[in-house]
N, C-alpha and C positions, 0 to 999 in steps of 0.2 A: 344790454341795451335793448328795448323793445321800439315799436311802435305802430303806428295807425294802422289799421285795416287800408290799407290804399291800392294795392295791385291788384292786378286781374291775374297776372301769375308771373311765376319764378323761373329765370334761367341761373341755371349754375355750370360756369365754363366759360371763361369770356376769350379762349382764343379766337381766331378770325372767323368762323362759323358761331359760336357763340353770338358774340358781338353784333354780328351783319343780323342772327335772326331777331334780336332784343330794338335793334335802331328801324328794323321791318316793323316790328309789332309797335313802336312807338309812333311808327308814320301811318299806323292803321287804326291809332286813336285807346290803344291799349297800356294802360301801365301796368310796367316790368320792375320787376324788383333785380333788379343783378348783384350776384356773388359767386365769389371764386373761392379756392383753398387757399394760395397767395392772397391776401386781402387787400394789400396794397395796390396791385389788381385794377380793385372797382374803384376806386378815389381815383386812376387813372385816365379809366376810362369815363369815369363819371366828369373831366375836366377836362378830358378832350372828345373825343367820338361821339359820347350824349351830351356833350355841353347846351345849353339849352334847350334838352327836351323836357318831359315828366316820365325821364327815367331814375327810380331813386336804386340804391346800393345797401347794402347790409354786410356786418362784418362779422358777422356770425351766426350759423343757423338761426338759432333760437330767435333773432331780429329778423330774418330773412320771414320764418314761418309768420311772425306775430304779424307782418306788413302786410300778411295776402286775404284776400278775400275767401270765404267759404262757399262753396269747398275748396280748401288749397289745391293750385295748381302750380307744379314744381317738374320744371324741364332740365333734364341732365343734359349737356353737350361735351363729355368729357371721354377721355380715350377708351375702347369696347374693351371689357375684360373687370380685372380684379378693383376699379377704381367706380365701376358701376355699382359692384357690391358696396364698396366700402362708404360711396354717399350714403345707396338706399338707409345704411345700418345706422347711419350720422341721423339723418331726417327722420328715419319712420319714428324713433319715441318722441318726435315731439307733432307727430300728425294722428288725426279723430278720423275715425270709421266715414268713407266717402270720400279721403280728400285722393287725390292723383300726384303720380309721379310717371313722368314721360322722359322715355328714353329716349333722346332724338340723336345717337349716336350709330355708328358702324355694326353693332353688336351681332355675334350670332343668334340664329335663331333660339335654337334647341335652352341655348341660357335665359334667355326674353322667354322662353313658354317656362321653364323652372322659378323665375321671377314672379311671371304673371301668377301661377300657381302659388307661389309661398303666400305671397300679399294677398291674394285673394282671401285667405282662410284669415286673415288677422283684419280685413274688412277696406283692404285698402286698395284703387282702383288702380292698375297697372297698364301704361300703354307703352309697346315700340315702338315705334314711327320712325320709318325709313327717312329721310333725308337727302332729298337729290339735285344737283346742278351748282357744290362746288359758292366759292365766296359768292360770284356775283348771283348765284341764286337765292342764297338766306341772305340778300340784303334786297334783292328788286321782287322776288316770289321763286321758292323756289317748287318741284315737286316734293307732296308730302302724303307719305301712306302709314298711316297710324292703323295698329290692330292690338286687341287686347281685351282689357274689361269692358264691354258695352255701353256700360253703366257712364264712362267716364267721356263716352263721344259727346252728347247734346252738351255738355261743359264747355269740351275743347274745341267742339266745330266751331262756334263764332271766329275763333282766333285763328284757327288753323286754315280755317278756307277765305278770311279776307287776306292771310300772308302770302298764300301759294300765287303760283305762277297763274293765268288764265289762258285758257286756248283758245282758238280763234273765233271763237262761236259764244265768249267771255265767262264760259264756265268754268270753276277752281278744279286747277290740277292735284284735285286733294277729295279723298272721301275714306268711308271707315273701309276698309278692310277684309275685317274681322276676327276671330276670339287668338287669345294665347299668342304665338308668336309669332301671326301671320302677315304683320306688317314686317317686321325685318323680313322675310321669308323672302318677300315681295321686291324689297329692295334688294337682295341678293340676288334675286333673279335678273332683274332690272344688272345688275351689276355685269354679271354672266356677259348675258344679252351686249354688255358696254365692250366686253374684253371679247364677243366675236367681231363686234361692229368694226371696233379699232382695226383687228388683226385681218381682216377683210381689205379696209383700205390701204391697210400696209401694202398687203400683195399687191395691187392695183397699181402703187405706188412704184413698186421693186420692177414689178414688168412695164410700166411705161418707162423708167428711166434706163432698165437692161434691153429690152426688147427692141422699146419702140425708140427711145434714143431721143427723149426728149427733156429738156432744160425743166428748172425749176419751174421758171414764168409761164412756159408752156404747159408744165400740169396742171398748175394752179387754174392757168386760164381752163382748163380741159375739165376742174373739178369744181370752177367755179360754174360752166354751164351745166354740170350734171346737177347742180342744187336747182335749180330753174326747172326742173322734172320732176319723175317719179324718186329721186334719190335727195329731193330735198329736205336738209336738214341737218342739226347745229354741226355733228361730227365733220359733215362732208363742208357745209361753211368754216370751219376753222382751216381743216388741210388746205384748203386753199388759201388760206390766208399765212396759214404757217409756210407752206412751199414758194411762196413769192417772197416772203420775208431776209432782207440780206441786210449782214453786217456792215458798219460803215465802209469797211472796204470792198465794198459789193459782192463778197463771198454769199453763199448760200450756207443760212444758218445750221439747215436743216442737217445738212452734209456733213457738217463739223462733230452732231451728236453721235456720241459712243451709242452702239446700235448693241445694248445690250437693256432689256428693258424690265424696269422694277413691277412688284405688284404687291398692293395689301392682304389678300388672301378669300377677296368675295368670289373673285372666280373659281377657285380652289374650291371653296365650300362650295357652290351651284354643284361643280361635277363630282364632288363625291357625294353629295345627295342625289343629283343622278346616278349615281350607279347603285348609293344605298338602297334606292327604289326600284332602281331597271330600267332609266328612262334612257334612250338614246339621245342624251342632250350632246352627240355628237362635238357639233361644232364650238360651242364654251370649250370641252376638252381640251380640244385641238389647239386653240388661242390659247390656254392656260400653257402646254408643252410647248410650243410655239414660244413665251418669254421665256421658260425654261431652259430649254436650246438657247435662245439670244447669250442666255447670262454666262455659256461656254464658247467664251471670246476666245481663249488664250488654245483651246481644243481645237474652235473650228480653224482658227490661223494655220494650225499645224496640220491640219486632217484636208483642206484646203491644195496640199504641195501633194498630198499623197494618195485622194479619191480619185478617180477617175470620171468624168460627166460630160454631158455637150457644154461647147463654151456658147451662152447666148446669141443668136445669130440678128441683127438689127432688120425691123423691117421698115421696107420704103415703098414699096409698092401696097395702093392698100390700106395708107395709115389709118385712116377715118373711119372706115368699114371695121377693123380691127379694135377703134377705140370704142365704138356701138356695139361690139360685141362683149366687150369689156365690163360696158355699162350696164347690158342684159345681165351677165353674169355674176357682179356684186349686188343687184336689183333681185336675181332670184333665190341668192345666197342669202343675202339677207334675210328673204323673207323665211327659209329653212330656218336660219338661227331663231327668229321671233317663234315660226310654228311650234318649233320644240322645247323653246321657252314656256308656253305659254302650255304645253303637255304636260310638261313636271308639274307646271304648279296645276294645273287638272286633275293631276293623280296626288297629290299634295292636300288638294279640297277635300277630295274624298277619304284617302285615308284619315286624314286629321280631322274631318268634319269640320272644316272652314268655311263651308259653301265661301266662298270666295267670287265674286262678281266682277269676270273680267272683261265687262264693257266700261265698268267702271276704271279698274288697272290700266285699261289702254288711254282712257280720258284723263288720269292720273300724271300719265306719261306724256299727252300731248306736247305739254310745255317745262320751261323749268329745267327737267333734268336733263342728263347728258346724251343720252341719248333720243328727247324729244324729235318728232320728225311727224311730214306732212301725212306720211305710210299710216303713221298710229292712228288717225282720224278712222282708214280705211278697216283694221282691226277693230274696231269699236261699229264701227258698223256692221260687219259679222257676228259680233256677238250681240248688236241688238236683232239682229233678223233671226238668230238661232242661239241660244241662253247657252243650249247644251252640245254648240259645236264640238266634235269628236277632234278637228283637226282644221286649223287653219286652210290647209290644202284642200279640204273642201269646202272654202266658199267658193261661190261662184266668181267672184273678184280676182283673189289669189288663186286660184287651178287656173284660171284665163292668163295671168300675168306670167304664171310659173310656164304654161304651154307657147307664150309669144318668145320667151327668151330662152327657149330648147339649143335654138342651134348657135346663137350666140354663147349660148354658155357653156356648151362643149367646144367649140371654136376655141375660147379663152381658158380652158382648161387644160385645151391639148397644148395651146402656144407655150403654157406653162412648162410642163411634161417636156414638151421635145426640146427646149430652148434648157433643161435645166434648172428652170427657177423656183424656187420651194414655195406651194401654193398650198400648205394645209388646211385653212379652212373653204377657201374654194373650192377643193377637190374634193372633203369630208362632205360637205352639201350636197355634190353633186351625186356622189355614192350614198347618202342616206335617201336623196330623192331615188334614187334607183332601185334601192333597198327596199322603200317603205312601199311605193308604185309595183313591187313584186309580187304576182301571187303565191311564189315557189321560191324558198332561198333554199339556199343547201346545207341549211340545220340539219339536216336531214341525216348527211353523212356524220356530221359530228355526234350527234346521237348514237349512231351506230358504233363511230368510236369510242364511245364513254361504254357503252356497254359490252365493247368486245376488252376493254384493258380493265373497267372497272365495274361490271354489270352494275350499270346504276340505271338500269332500263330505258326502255321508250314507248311511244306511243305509235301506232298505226292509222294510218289515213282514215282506215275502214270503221276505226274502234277509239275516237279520241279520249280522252280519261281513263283509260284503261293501258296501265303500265306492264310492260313482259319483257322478259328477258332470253335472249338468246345463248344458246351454248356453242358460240362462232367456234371452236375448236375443236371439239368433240373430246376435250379434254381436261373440261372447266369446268361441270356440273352447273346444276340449274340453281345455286343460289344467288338468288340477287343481292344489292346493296343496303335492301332494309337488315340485313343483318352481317354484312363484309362492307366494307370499306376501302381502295388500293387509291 
């Protein structure tokens, strides 16, 4: 069955992201052509969810491509992996040199630039576009960071920047990117960034309720004023919403959840692409082992009777001063997790040649996605005053904010420490802040240990690039590691 030219483009995937972005593009004056693998599917949806729009339905490719407009535009929202390929393989024989295929799914990078690459040579325009902020964002706007073929933006912007979210100042939480696979890249970061944010407030969470000895309604109240600040923004608005939330029998819902916590695997890929590259994206790590740990319930119950530790001690004298310190301390934390987000994908641009535009990425993030916040305005501002900032921590904004909340944030790191309670990404921030503010670490000695057990040389303060080796024992000879290995 064929028919009309009538869409402006195609979704295919009509689970609940599907669906929300296809009934978006319809309330932005766009028609959608929707279909699914289940075909029964779109008759579904097209009788309920789009019932009275100009969303029309196709029951098989071949109807789906003839309905669209040239260039075809065909948006996958279907699970990352072997079901990406298996559309692309369904659609590309029946698309002409020019048309697009957009990947608006979870997918890794590294497979999205293997993609971008195949299709390019066969003339067909390839985009991944990250997708951020969850149902209610692909139904009210959500963030969207598309990269890939070039070729295929002035097509998709119409569509893609009236759907996204807008930020306060009413520009689209949406712009290009750039080439190959640097829109998912983008959204993996963005990911990262989600899985320190979280694991941030958790701790926050863990020490006001062990420390400070305070009730649900009372955190809530304590996290709903911190949104009213410098920490405003969606994450910090939900726990508040979620910590006040009780079941009908006035239980706290929160308290009931099994504290063991799942994950899809975005933050996993951020820190092993940080470490593929070198970058000290720290505190993602940290979160990523942090649910790792949670998921060994049945471990730490038993490890629990038999560790040794201080039992948390309450405090009462001081509450307030303590929770201001608290506030500095997830305020400066944060902003380490962003800095170093925002390093990878720096050294990201450059190797890969993405020039990648992150005043853009932070306007991207404004709104929409899950970690939007009032902070990302101020990101965005440094990188329009300085394109080729080396490091968050020297703007003049962020080095001011990171220097106000010094002693607050060793305050709240030590209550952590002495009280017992496990604070790894607080504490990874505060030692990478320590780390990175050093002009001397003690590489120095490790060095010297690699070269006394494996002469794999070093370098000398006096002589940098110039590699030697020492014969620490006088019984080792002078060959180095270009030619032994231990």
């Amino acid at each position: 069955m064929s028919g009309q030219a009538v869409a402006d483009i195609a979704v295919i995937g009509l689970a609940v992201m599907g669906q929300n972005l296809i009934l978006n593009m319809n309330d932005n004056g766009f028609v959608v052509c929707a279909f699914n693998r289940t075909v029964s599917k779109v008759d579904r949806f097209l009788e309920n969810e789009a019932k009275g729009t100009n969303v029309v339905g196709a029951h098989s490719i071949e109807e789906m491509v003839s309905k669209l407009k040239t260039p075809r535009k065909i948006m996958l929202m279907v699970k990352a992996g072997d079901a990406v390929d298996e559309f692309i393989g369904l659609i590309e024989p029946h698309l002409e040199k020019g048309d697009i295929i957009i990947d608006g799914g979870n997918s890794h990078f590294p497979d999205t630039q293997a993609r971008y690459e195949r299709l390019a040579a066969d003339g067909i325009l390839y985009v991944g576009a990250g997708v951020s902020g969850g149902e209610e964002g692909a139904r009210n706007g959500p963030s969207i960071m598309p990269g890939g073929n070039p070729a295929a933006w002035p097509f998709i912007k119409p569509i893609f920047q009236a759907i996204a979210a807008k930020a306060p100042d009413g520009q689209a939480c949406c712009d290009w990117v750039g080439e190959g696979g640097s829109g998912h890249y983008v959204k993996m970061v963005h990911n990262g960034i989600e899985y320190g944010d979280m694991q941030l407030i958790s701790e926050c969470y863990q020490l006001m309720k062990e420390v400070f000895g305070l009730n649900g309604d009372q955190m809530a109240a304590v996290f709903k004023k911190w949104n009213t600040g410098v920490l405003d923004s969606y994450l910090i608005e939900i726990t508040a919403a979620i910590l006040a939330y009780k079941n009908p029998d006035g239980a706290e819902l929160v308290e009931l959840i099994r504290d063991t916590a799942g994950q899809k695997g975005t933050g996993k890929w951020t820190s092993i692409s940080a470490l593929d590259d070198g970058i000290p994206v720290t505190l993602v790590a940290e979160s990523v082992f942090a649910r790792c740990l949670s998921s060994l319930k049945d471990e730490r119950i038993r490890a629990s009777s038999v560790l040794v530790g201080p039992k948390p001690v309450r405090i009462t004298a001081d509450l307030q001063a303590k929770i201001d310190d608290l506030e500095q301390s997830l305020y400066a934390s944060k902003i380490i997790s962003y800095a170093q987000g925002f390093m990878l994908m720096r050294d990201a641009s450059r190797t890969r040649k993405w020039n990648l535009n992150f005043g853009s990425i932070a306007l991207m993030w404004r709104g929409g996605c899950i970690i939007r916040s009032a902070f990302l305005g101020d990101i965005k501002a440094a990188f329009d005053k300085n394109p080729n900032l080396e490091s968050l921590l020297f703007d003049e904004f962020f080095n001011a904010a990171t220097t106000k909340a010094q002693s607050g944030w060793r305050n709240a790191v030590m209550a952590y420490i002495t009280n017992g309670v496990p604070s790894p990404a607080m504490t990874t921030a505060l030692s990478f802040y320590d780390g990175y503010r050093s002009p001397r670490l003690p590489a120095n000695l490790i060095q010297a240990q690699r070269d006394y057990f494996g002469a794999h040389t070093y370098e000398l303060e006096a002589n940098p690039g110039t590699f030697v080796h020492t014969n620490w024992t006088g019984t080792g000879g002078d060959v180095s590691s270009s030619t032994y290995n231990a």
